[in-house]
ChimeraX commands (.cxc) that place a marker at each C-alpha (Angstrom):
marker #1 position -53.51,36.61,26.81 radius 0.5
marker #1 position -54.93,32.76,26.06 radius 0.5
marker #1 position -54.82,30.55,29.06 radius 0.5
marker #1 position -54.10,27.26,27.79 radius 0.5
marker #1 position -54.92,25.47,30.70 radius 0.5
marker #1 position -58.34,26.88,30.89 radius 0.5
marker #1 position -58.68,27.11,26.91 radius 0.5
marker #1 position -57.67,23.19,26.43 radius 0.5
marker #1 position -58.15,21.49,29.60 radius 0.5
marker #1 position -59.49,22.64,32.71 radius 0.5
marker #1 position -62.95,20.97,32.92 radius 0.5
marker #1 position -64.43,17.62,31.99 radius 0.5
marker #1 position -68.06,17.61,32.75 radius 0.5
marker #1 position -68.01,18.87,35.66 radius 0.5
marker #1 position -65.15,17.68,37.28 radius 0.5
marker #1 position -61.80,19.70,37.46 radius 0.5
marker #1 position -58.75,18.13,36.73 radius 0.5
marker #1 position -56.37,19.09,39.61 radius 0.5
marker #1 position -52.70,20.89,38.93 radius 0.5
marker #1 position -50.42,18.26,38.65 radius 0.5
marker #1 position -52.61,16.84,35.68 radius 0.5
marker #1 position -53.48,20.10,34.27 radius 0.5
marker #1 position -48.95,21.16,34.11 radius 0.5
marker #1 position -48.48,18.13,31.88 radius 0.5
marker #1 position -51.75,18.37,29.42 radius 0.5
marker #1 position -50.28,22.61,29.13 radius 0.5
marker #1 position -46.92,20.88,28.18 radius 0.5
marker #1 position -48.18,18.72,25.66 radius 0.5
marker #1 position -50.54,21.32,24.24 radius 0.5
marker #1 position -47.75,23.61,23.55 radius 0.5
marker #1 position -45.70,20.62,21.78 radius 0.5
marker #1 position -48.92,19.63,20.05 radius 0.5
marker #1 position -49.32,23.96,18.99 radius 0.5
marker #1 position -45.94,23.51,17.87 radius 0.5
marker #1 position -45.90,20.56,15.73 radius 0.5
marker #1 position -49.08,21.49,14.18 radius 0.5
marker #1 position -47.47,24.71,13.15 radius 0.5
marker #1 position -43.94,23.30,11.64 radius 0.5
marker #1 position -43.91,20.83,8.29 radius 0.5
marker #1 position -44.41,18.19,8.69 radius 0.5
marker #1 position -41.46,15.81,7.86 radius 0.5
marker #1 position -40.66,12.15,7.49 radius 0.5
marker #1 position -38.75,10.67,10.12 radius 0.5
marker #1 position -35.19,9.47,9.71 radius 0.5
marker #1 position -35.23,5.56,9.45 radius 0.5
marker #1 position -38.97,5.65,8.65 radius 0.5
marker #1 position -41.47,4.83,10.75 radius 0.5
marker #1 position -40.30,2.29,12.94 radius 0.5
marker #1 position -36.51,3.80,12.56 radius 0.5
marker #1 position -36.66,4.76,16.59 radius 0.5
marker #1 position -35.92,8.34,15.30 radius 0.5
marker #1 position -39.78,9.64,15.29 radius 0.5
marker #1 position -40.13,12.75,17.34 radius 0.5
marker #1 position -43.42,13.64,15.92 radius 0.5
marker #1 position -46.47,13.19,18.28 radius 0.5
marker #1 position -49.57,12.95,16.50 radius 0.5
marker #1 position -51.85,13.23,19.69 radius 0.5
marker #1 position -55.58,12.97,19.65 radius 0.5
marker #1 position -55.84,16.38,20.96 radius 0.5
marker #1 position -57.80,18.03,23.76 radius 0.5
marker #1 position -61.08,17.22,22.37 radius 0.5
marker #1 position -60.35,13.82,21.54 radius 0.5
marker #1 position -59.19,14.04,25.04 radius 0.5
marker #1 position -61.66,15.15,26.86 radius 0.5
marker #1 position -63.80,12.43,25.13 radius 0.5
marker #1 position -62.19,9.67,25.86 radius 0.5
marker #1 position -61.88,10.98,29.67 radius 0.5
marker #1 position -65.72,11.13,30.01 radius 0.5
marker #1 position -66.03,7.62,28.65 radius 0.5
marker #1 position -64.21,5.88,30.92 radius 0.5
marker #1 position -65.43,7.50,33.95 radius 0.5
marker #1 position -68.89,5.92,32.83 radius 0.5
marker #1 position -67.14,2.49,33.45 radius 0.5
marker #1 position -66.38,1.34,36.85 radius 0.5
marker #1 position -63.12,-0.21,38.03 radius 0.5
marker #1 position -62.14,-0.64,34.45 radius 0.5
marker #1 position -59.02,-2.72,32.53 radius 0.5
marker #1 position -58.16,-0.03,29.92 radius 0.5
marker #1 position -56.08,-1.17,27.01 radius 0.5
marker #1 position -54.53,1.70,24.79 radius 0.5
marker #1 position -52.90,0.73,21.40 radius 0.5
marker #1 position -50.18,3.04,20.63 radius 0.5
marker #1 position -48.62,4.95,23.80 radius 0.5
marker #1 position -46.66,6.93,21.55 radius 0.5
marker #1 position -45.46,10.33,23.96 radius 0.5
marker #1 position -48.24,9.45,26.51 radius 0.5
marker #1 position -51.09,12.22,25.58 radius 0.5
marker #1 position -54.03,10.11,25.50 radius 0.5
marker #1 position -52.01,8.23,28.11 radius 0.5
marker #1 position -53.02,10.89,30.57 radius 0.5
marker #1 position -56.63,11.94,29.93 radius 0.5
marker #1 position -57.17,7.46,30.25 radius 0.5
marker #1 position -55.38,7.29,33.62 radius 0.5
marker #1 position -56.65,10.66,35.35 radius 0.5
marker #1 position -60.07,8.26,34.76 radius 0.5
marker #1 position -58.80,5.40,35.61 radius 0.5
marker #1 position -58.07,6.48,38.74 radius 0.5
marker #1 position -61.70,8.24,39.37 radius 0.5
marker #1 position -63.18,5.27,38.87 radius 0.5
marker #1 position -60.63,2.73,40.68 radius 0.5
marker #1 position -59.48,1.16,36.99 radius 0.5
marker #1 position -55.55,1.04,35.33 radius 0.5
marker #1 position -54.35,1.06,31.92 radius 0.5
marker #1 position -52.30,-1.46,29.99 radius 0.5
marker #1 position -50.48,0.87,27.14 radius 0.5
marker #1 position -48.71,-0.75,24.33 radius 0.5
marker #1 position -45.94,0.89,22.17 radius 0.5
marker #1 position -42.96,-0.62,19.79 radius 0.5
marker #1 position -40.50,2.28,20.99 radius 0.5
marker #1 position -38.62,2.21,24.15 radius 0.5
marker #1 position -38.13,5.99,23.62 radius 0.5
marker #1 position -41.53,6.86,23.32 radius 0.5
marker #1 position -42.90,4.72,26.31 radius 0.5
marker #1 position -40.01,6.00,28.60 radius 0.5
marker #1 position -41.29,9.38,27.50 radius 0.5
marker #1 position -44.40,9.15,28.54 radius 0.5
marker #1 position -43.67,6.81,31.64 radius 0.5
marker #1 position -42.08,10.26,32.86 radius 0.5
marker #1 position -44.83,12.46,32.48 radius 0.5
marker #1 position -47.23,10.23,33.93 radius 0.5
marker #1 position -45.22,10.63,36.78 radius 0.5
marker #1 position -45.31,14.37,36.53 radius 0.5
marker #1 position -48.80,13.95,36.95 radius 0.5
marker #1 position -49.09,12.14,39.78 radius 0.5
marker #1 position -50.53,8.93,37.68 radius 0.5
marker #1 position -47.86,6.45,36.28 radius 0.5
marker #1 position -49.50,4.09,39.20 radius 0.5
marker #1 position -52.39,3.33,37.05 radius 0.5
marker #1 position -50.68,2.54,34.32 radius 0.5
marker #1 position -48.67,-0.59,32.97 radius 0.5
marker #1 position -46.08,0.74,30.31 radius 0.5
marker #1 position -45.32,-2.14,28.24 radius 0.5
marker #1 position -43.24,-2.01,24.96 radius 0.5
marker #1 position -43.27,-4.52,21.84 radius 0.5
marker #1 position -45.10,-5.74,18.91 radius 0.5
marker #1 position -48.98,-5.08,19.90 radius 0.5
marker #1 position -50.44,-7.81,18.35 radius 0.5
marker #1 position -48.28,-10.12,20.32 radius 0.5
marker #1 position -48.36,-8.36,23.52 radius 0.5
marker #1 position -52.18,-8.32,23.05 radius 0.5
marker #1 position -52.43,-11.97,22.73 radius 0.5
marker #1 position -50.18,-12.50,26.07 radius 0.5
marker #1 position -52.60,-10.62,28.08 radius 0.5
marker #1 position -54.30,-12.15,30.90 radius 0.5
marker #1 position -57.74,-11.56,31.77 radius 0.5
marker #1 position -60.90,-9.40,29.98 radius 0.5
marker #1 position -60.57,-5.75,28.99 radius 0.5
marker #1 position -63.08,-3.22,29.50 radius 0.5
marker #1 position -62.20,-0.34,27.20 radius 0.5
marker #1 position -59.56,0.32,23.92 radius 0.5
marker #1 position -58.44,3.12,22.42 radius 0.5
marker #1 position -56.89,1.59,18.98 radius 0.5
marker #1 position -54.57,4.72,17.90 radius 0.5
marker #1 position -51.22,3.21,16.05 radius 0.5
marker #1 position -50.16,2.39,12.87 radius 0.5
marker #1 position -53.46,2.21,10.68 radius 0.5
marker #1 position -52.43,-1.44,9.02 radius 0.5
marker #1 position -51.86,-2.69,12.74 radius 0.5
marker #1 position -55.68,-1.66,13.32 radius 0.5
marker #1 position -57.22,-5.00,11.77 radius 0.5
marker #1 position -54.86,-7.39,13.59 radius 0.5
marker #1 position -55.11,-5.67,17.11 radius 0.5
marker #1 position -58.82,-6.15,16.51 radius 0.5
marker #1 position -58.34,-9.66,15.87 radius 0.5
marker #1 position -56.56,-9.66,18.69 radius 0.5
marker #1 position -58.51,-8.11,21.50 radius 0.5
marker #1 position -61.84,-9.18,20.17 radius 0.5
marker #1 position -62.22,-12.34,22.26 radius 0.5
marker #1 position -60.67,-10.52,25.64 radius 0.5
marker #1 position -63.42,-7.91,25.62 radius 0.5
marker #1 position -65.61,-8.08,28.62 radius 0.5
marker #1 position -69.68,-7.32,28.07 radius 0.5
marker #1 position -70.26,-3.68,28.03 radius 0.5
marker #1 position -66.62,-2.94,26.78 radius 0.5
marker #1 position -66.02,0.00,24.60 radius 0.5
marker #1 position -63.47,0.41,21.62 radius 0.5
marker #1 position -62.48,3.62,20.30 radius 0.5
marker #1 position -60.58,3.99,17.12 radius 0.5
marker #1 position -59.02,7.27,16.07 radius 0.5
marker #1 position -58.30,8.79,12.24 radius 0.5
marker #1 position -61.32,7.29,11.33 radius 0.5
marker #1 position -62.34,10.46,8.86 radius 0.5
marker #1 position -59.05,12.22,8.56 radius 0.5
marker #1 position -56.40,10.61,6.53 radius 0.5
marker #1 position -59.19,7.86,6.53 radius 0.5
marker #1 position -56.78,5.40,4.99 radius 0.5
marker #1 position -58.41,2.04,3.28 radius 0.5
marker #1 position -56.62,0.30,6.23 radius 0.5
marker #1 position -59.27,2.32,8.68 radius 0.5
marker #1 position -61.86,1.50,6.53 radius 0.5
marker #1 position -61.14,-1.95,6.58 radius 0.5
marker #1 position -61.34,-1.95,10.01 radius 0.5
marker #1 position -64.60,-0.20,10.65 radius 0.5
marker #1 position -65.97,-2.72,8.34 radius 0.5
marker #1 position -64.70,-4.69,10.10 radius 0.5
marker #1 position -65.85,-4.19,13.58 radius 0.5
marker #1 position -68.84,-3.42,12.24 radius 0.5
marker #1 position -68.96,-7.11,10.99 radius 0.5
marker #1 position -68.41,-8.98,14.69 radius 0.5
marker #1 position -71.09,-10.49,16.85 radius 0.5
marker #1 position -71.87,-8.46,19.66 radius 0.5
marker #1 position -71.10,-5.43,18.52 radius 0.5
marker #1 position -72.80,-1.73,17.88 radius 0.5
marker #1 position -71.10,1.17,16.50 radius 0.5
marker #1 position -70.88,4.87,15.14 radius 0.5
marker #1 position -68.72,7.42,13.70 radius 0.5
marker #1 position -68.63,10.40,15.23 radius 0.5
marker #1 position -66.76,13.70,13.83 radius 0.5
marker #1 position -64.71,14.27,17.16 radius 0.5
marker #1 position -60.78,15.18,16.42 radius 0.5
marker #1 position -59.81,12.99,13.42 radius 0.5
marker #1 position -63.06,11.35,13.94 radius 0.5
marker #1 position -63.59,8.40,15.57 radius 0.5
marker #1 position -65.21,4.77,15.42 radius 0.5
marker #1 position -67.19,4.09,18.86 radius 0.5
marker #1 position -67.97,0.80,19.48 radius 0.5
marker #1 position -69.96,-1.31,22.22 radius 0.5
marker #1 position -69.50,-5.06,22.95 radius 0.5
marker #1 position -72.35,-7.13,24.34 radius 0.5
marker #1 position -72.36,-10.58,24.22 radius 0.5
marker #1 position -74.90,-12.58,22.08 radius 0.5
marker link #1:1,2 radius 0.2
marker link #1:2,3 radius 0.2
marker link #1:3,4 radius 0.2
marker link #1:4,5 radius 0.2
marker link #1:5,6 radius 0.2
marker link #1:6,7 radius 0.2
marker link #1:7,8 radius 0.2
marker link #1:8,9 radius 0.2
marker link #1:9,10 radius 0.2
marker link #1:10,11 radius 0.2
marker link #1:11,12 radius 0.2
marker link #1:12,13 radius 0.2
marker link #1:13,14 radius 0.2
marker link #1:14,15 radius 0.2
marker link #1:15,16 radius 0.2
marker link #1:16,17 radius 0.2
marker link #1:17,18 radius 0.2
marker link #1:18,19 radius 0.2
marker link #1:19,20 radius 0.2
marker link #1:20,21 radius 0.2
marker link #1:21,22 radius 0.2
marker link #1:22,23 radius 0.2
marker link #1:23,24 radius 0.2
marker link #1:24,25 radius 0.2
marker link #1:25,26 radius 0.2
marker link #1:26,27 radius 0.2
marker link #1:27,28 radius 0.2
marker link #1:28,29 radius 0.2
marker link #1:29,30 radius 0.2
marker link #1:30,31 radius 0.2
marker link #1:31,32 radius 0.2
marker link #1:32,33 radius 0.2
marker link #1:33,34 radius 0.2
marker link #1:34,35 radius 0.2
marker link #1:35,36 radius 0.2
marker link #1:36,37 radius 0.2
marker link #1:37,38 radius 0.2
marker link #1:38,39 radius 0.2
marker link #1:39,40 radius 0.2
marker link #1:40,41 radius 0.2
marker link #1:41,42 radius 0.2
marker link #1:42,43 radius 0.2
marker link #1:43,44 radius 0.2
marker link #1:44,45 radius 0.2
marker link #1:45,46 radius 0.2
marker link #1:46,47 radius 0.2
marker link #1:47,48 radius 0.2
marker link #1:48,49 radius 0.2
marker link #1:49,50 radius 0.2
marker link #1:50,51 radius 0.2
marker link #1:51,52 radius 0.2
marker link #1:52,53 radius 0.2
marker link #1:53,54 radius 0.2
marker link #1:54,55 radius 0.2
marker link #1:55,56 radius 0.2
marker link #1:56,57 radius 0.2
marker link #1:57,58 radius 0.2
marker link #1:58,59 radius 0.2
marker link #1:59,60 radius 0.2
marker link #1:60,61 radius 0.2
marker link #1:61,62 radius 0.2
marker link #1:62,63 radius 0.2
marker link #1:63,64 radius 0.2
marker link #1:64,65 radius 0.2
marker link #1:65,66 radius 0.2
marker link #1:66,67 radius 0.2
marker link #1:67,68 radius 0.2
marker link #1:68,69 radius 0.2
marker link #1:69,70 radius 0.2
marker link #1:70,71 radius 0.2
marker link #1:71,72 radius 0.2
marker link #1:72,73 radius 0.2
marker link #1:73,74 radius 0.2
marker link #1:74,75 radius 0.2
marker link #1:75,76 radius 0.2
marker link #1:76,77 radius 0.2
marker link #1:77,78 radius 0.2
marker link #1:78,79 radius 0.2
marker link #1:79,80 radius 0.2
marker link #1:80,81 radius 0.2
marker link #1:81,82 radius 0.2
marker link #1:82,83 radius 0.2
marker link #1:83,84 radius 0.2
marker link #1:84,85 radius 0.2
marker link #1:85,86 radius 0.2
marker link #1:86,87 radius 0.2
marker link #1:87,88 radius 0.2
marker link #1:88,89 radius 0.2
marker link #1:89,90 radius 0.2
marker link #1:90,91 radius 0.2
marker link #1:91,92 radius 0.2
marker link #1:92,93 radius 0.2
marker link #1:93,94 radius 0.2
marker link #1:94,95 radius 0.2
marker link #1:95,96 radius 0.2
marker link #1:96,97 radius 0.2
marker link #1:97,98 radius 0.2
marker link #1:98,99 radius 0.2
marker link #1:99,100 radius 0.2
marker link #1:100,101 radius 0.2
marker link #1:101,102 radius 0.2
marker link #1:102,103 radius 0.2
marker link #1:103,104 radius 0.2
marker link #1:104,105 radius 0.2
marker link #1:105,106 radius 0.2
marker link #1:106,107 radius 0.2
marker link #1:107,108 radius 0.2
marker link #1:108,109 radius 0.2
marker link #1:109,110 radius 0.2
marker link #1:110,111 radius 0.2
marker link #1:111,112 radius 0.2
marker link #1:112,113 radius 0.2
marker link #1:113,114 radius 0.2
marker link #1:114,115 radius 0.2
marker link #1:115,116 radius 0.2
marker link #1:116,117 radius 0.2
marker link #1:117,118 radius 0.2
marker link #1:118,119 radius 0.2
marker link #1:119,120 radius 0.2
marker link #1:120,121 radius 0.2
marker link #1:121,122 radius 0.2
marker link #1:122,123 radius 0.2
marker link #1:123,124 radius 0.2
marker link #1:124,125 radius 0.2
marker link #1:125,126 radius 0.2
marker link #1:126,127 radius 0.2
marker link #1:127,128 radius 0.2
marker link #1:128,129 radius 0.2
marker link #1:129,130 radius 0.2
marker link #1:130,131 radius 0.2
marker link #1:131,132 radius 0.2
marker link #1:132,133 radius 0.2
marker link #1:133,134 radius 0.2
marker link #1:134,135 radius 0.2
marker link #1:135,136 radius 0.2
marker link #1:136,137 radius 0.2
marker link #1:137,138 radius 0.2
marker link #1:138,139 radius 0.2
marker link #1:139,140 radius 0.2
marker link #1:140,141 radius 0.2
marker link #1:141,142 radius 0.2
marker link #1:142,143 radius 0.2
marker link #1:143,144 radius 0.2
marker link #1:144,145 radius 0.2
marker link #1:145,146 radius 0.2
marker link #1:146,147 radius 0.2
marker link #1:147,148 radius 0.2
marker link #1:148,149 radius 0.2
marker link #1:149,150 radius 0.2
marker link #1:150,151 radius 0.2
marker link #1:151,152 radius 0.2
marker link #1:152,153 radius 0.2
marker link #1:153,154 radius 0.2
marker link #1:154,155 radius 0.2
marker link #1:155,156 radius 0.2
marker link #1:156,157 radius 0.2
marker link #1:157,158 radius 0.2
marker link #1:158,159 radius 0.2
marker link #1:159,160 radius 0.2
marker link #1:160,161 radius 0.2
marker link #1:161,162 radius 0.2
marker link #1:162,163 radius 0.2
marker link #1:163,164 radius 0.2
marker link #1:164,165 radius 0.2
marker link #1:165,166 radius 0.2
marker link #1:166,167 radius 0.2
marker link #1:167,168 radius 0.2
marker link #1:168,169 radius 0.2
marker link #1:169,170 radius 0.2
marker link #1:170,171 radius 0.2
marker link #1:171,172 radius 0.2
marker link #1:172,173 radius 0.2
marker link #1:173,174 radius 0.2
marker link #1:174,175 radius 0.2
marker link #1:175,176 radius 0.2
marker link #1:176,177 radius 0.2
marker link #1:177,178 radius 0.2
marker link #1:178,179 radius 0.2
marker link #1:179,180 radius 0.2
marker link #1:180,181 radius 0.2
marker link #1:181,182 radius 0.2
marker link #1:182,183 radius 0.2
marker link #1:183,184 radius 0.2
marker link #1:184,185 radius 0.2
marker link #1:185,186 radius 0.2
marker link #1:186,187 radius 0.2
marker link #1:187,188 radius 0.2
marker link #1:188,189 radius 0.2
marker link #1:189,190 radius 0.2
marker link #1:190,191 radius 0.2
marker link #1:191,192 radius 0.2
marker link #1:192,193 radius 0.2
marker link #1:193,194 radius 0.2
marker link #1:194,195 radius 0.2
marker link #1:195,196 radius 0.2
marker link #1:196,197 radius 0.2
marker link #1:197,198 radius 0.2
marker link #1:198,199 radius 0.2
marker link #1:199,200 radius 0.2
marker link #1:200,201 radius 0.2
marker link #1:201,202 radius 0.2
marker link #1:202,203 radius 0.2
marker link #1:203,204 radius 0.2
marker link #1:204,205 radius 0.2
marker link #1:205,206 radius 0.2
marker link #1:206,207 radius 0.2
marker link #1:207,208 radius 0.2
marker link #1:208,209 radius 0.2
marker link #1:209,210 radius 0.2
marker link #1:210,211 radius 0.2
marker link #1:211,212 radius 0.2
marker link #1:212,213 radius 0.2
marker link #1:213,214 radius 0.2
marker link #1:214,215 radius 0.2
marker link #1:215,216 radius 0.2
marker link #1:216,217 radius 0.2
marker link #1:217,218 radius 0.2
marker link #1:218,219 radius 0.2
marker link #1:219,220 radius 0.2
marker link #1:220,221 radius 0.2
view
């Protein structure tokens, strides 16, 4: 029989992610496995109805990637674009708190955040992370201080304004991730990677991880 755990989640590099960490990634996997295998409907309400159930996570690779990226930063202000049920939530803040950082994650639904709020604390990590729920553009714009990493992963027409947005609070050396960058590859993400592409300061590539994803670097000029 499969294990799960060891099949999805049980290394990154070479550090071991410990039990409490590894119970809540198995739960999500099997939601994720589950999803993936049912049609796929339209939720009632539409898309900001409050009625969406589906979770479109990254997924373990995706995952995994994101883990090792921000345990090359040190002590870093993580900003994450879309809680939605808190997958990539998880994977951010087991790294955050290797490496002394916390993560700022930004969702429109209560329902989703309080979701994930709970499994972080499952995990033994809701510490390291500031749940905060509203329109991200706006909420972005609030923040205080420089950000060191993003993971851009909502609603592909919100991807251009959030950039907008965060552009001027990124700190030299920060990194920006942006998923469905190949897969549904919607004009909005190509707009964006054009984008991004376009801004002073900054390097990036496409790489064909999960739905593929647009990794960027922000130095200063």
């Amino acid at each position: 029989m499969r294990n799960d755990k060891q099949d999805h989640a049980t290394l990154v590099g070479e550090h071991r992610l410990d039990e409490k960490v590894l119970d809540v990634l198995h739960s999500y996997h099997r939601r994720i496995d589950e999803e993936r295998r049912s049609p796929r409907q339209d939720a009632p309400g539409g898309r900001d109805g409050g009625q969406d159930q589906r979770m479109r996570a990254v997924g373990p690779e995706t995952g995994r990637f994101l883990n090792i990226l921000v345990r090359s930063l040190t002590a870093p202000t993580i900003l994450e674009l879309g809680t939605s049920f808190g997958y990539s939530g998880i994977w951010l803040a087991e790294a955050a708190r290797a490496t002394g950082g916390r993560v700022i994650t930004m969702e429109v639904h209560g329902y989703k955040s309080a979701y994930a709020q709970a499994m972080a604390e499952k995990a033994g990590l809701a510490e390291r992370i500031d749940f905060r729920v509203g329109d991200a553009v706006a909420m972005i714009r609030e923040l205080r201080g420089k950000v060191d990493f993003v993971l851009v992963d909502l609603w592909k027409d919100l991807y251009l304004p959030c950039l907008e947005a965060f552009y001027p609070k990124l700190n030299a050396g920060a990194i920006i991730v942006a998923d469905n960058m190949i897969y549904p590859a919607t004009e909005d993400v190509k707009i964006y990677a054009r984008a991004i592409r376009a801004r002073p300061g900054i390097t990036s590539v496409l790489l064909p991880v999960g739905s593929g994803l647009e990794v960027s670097r922000y130095e200063p000029v």
